[in-house]
C-alpha angles and dihedrals in degrees: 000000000000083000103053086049098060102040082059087049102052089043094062083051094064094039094061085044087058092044099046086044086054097046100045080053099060091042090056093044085054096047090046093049090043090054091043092052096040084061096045084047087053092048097043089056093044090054111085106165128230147210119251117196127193127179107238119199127178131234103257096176130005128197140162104314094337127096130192115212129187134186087057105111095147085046108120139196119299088000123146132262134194114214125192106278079044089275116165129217133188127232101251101157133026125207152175091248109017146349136253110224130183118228113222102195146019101331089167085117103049125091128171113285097049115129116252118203119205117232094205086215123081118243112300134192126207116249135199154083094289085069091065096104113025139093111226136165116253080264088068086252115139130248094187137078095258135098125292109267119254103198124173101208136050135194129199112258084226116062137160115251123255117280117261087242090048092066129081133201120282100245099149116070122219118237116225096179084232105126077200096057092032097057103027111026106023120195123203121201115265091035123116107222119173132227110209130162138116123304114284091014092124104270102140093041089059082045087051093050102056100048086050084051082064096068085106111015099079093244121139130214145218120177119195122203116197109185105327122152120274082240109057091039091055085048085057095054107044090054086058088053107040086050092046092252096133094074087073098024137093118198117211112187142180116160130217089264105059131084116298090229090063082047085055103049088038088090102046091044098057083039094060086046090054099050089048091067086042097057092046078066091267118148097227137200121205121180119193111207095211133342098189085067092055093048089048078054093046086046091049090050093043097050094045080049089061084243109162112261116235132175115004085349093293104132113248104266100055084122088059098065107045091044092057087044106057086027092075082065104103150144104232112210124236114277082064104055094278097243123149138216121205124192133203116187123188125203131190110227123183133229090007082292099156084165092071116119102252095050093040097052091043091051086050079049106050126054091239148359133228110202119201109201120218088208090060090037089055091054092051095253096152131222084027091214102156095214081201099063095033132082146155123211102193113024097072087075087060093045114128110262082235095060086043085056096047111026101034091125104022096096093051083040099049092044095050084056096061097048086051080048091058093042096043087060090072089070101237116158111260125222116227101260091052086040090058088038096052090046093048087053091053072056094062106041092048090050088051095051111110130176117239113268084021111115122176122214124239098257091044086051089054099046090062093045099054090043090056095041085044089061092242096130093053085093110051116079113240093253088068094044092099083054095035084061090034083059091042100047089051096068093063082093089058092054112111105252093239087059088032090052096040092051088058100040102035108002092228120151117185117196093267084057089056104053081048101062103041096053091054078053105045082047088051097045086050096096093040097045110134116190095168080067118123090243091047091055093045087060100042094050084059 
């Protein structure tokens, strides 16, 4: 009986803790829905909806690469558009009636008749440091394998150019890597120096050069290509990232195939993400490959715009592009950051014409112009740099103190030889003096040749040139020369770490440097002296 009792017992029990655990769920479950619909109440009486307006134009004409919109009449100069596709297009002319746009993607799609939305903002690029890396289109789309950038700042691709009283002097040079440009034609950051010759003469890999010679020196890069082929640019790239560039570079492409209006913007878009890292106090470095291309591309879009020809059918102000374009290269001065931005344009000329009138309107631009000669190309003189034809007007007064030491007269020395080299090939009869000269100038160009990917450091570079200036090539036959530098280059280990480390930082020598130096040389050329060498004889017979 007891049994029965309590099993009854301990089943009403169950039963009320059912009944409480039912009932403090739905009370949780009240008080969770009341909470969830005062909010939407709160929200509901905080909404109060509004009216959006946007201006809406249709396509009238449209052309290779052009289109004509009408129905915009707020619409102003370099702003915006949104095609159908999402395809964007940017305010070239602006007329009574309509206006000219340039398309800057795929407008297969698009017919007249199609609706075109304003912007209300000109063209922009994303900045930042999540672009280092990546290869992109001058959109920010990118070209890699990688995820889509989320950058949180943008720049117009269009920007005036830093105040006179915002620059300072160039006073750091800028290390290509190049003994030829180091010695002979110096850049400073913050300089524009051009890079002209013929087509396949060895421009881009100069370029190359110099941004993998920025592995160490804190110097960021941005490479833009305009209309090159898929396959050079992916050349280009895969040299970066095979030599561990990428890390410090940005990669800005549109290839030969694509509209001419993408090939237009490219410049000033790699441009805004350069001066983004110059004005975060970076020292920059920004090649454009090539900017003939870019003005072809500026001269397509002017002539489908109706735009008068000029010269040569560019449109008149060709100049103009390209001026507000390098002048935004600059050193700003301290109170600014004190970042830099070098640029190194590269132009296409044709038939070695270095008075056409693109050539001729970029070296008026740029403080200075680097010439590579097919004929010197041709007889595997590389990098084919014609010291004659090339000069920088800055960045001597960035030079090292060191290259100043060692390599004052080499220019004048080295283009006097080739002068005496032309002469020489008449066959005239040469007198002793021009014979040593011309064989002292075979020296130096041999001592300037460099193989491509292949950047010397500043110590190395100094090494080679004090053992030129000092004479001690004058014995080795021109045959040896390759192992004579190879020699040379191997006693940079030997140096003491305080040189080592001074040659690196400020480029100064004293006298006891010097003596320095040229034993450990003299030790190294032992095994390579030549005395039966035409130089050699030269000397004995005097």
């Amino acid at each position: 009986m007891s049994d029965a009792t309590n099993t009854t017992n301990s089943s009403q029990s169950s039963a009320l803790i059912r009944q409480a655990t039912t009932a403090s769920h739905s009370e949780a479950l009240d008080t969770i829905f009341d909470g969830s619909f005062a909010l939407i109440a709160k929200a509901r009486k905080a909404f109060s909806p509004q009216m959006k307006s946007y201006e809406v134009g249709i396509i009238t004409n449209i052309a290779t690469g052009i289109a004509k919109v009408s129905g915009l009449p707020s619409a102003g100069f370099e702003e915006m558009l949104i095609f159908a596709g999402n395809v964007r297009g940017i305010v070239f002319n602006v007329d009574i009636d309509e206006l000219g746009v340039v398309l800057l993607g795929d407008y297969a799609h698009l017919q007249a008749g199609d609706e075109v939305r304003r912007s209300g903002h000109v063209m922009d690029i994303a900045v930042g440091n999540e672009l280092l890396g990546r290869v992109i289109n001058p959109l920010g789309q990118v070209l890699d394998d990688g995820l889509p950038i989320q950058a949180t700042q943008h720049l117009p691709i269009e920007r005036t150019a830093t105040a006179i009283m915002d620059r300072a002097a160039v006073t750091v040079p800028l290390q290509t890597g190049l003994i030829v440009i180091d010695a002979l034609i110096p850049i400073g950051r913050g300089q524009r120096e051009l890079i002209l010759g013929d087509r396949q003469t060895g421009k881009t890999a100069i370029a190359i050069d110099t941004i993998l010679n920025q592995h160490d020196k804190n110097v960021l890069c941005v490479y833009c290509a305009i209309g090159q082929r898929a396959s050079s640019v992916a050349k280009a790239v895969a040299t970066l990232r095979e030599q561990g560039a990428m890390a410090y570079t940005v990669v800005v492409v549109t290839e030969g195939n694509e509209p001419a209006g993408l090939q237009y913007i490219a410049p000033y878009a790699a441009m805004s993400i350069a001066e983004y890292y110059m004005q975060q106090g970076q020292d920059v470095l920004i090649v454009f490959d090539d900017l003939t291309k870019h003005a072809r591309a500026y001269r397509e879009l002017s002539l489908l715009l109706r735009r008068p020809p000029g010269r040569e059918a560019f449109p008149g102000d060709i100049f103009y592009i390209h001026s507000r374009l390098l002048e935004r290269a600059t050193q700003l001065n301290k109170a600014l950051g004190g970042g830099s931005l070098t640029a190194l344009p590269i132009i296409e000329t044709e038939a070695q014409n270095i008075s056409a009138y693109i050539p001729t309107n970029l070296i008026s631009i740029t403080d200075g112009q680097i010439y590579l000669s097919p004929s010197l190309f041709e007889l595997g003189v590389l990098p084919a740099v014609d010291v004659g034809k090339s000069v920088s007007r800055v960045g001597g007064k960035a030079q090292l103190a060191a290259f100043r030491a060692v390599a004052g007269d080499l220019k004048l020395t080295y283009a006097q030889f080739e002068e005496l080299e032309t002469f020489a090939r008449f066959g005239a009869r040469l007198d002793q003096d021009t014979a040593k000269s011309i064989e002292h100038g075979r020296r130096i160009r041999a001592s300037l040749r460099q193989p491509e990917s292949s950047p010397l450091a500043v110590a190395e570079q100094i090494i080679l040139l004090l053992a030129l200036t000092s004479g001690l090539f004058d014995t080795i036959a021109l045959a040896k020369m390759s192992a004579a530098k190879n020699a040379l280059l191997s006693i940079i280990n030997r140096l003491p770490a305080e040189l080592s480390t001074r040659l690196a930082i400020s480029g100064s020598l004293n006298d006891e440097d010097h003596k320095h130096i040229i034993a450990l040389s003299k030790q190294a050329l032992t095994r390579i002296d030549d005395s039966n060498s035409p130089l050699q004889a030269l000397n004995n017979h005097e």
